[in-house]
C-alpha positions in Angstrom: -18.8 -41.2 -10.9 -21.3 -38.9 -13.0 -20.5 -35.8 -14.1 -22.5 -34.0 -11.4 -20.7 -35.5 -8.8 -17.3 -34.5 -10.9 -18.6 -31.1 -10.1 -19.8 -31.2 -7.3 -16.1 -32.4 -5.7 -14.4 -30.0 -7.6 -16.6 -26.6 -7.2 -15.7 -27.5 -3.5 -12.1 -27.9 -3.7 -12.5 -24.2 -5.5 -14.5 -22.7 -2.6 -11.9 -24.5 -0.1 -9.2 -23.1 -2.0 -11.2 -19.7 -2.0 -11.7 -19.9 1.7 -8.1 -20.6 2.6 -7.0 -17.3 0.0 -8.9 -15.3 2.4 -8.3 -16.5 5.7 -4.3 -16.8 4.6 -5.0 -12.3 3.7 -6.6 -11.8 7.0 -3.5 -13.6 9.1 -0.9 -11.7 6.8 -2.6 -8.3 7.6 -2.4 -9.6 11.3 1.2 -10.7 10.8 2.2 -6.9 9.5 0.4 -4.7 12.1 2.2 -6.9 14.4 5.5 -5.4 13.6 4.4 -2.2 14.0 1.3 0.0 12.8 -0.4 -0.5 8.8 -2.4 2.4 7.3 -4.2 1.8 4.1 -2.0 3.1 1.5 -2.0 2.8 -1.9 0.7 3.7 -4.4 0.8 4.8 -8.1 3.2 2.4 -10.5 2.5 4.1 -13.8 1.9 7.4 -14.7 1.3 6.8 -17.9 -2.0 7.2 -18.3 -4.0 9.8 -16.2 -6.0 8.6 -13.4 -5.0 5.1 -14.2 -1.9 2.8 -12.2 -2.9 3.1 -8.6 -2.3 -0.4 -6.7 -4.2 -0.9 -3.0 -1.9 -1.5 -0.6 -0.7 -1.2 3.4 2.0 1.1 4.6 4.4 0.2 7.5 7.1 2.5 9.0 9.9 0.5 10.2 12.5 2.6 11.8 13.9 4.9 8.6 12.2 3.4 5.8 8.5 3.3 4.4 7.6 -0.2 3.4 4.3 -0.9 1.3 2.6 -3.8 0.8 0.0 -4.9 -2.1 -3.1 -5.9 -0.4 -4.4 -9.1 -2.3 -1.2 -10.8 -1.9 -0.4 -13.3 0.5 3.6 -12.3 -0.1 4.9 -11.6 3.4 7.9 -9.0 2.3 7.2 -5.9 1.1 7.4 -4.8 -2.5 8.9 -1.2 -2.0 11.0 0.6 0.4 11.6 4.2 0.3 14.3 5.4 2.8 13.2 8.9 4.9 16.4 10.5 3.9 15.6 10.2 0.1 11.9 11.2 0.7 10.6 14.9 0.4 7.1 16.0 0.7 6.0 18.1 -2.5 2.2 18.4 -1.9 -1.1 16.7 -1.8 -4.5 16.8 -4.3 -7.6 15.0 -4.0 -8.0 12.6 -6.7 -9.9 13.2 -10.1 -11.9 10.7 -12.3 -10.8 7.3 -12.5 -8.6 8.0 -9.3 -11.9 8.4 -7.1 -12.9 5.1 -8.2 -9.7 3.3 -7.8 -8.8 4.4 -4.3 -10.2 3.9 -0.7 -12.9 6.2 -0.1 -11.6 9.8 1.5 -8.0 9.6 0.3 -5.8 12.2 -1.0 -2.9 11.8 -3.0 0.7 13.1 -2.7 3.3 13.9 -4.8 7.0 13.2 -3.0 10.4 13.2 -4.3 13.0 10.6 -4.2 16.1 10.3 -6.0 14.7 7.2 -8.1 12.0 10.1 -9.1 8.7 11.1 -8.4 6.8 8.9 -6.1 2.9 9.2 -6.0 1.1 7.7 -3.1 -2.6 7.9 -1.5 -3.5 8.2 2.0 -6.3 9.6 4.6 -5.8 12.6 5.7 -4.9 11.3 9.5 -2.1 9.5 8.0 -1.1 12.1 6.0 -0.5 13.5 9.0 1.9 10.6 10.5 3.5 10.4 7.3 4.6 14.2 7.6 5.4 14.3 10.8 7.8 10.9 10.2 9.4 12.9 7.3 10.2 15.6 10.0 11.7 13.7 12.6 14.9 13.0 10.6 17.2 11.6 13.2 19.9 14.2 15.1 23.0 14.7 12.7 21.1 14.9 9.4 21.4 17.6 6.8 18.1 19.5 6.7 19.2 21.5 4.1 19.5 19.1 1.7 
C-alpha cells in the first residue's frame, strides 16, 4: 500500500470518528431535554482570573436540584448539582471583556450563594426568569427566613 493510500484510509477513519463525536452530542442533548427542559447555561469554575473560567454548558431542573451539564461532552451525568434550599439569588451583571467573548451571545451573569460558596453562572434573561421563579417556589414547610 503507498503512503497516499495510508492516508487516505486513515484521514477517513478521523472524519468517521469526527462524524460519530457529533452525532453522539446531538442524541445526548436529545437524551437530556427528554427528562425535562435544558437552557443554555454556562457556569464559572475559576475566579481566578477576571473574565476568564467560564465553561458552556446546559442546565436541567430536576425536582429540587439544578443540574448542569458541559456541552462538548458526550458524559450522560451531570457534573454539578446545586440543591434549591442551599441556593440564594444575589444579583445579575452583564459580562465584561473576555466574558462577552466566552459566553453565548445576550447572557447575563449571576452571582448566587450556596454554602460550598459563591456560585457564578450565565443565562438569558428568559431563563433568568425561570431560574428565579424556581428559587421562589420552595416547597410548603421550608424556612424562608433562612
Amino acid at each position: 500500500m503507498a503512503w497516499w493510500e495510508w492516508l487516505v484510509d486513515v484521514a477517513g477513519i478521523a472524519l468517521l470518528l469526527l462524524l460519530a463525536y457529533g452525532v453522539g452530542l446531538v442524541v445526548r442533548r436529545r437524551i437530556l431535554a427528554r427528562h425535562g427542559g435544558t437552557f443554555e447555561l454556562s457556569h464559572r469554575l475559576t475566579a481566578d482570573t477576571d473574565g476568564r473560567g467560564w465553561v458552556l454548558g446546559l442546565g436541567r431542573y430536576s425536582g429540587e436540584k439544578l443540574e448542569w451539564f458541559r456541552i462538548f461532552t458526550l458524559w450522560p451525568k451531570p457534573k454539578r448539582v446545586w440543591y434549591r434550599e442551599q441556593l440564594t439569588y444575589d444579583g445579575r451583571r452583564e459580562p465584561v471583556g473576555a466574558e462577552q467573548a466566552s459566553l453565548y451571545p445576550d447572557h447575563v451573569v449571576i452571582r448566587c450563594a450556596s454554602r460550598s460558596g459563591d456560585v457564578e453562572l450565565a443565562m438569558s434573561l428568559a431563563s433568568l426568569t425561570g431560574f428565579q421563579a424556581w428559587l421562589e417556589a420552595k416547597p410548603p414547610g421550608t424556612d424562608w427566613n433562612r
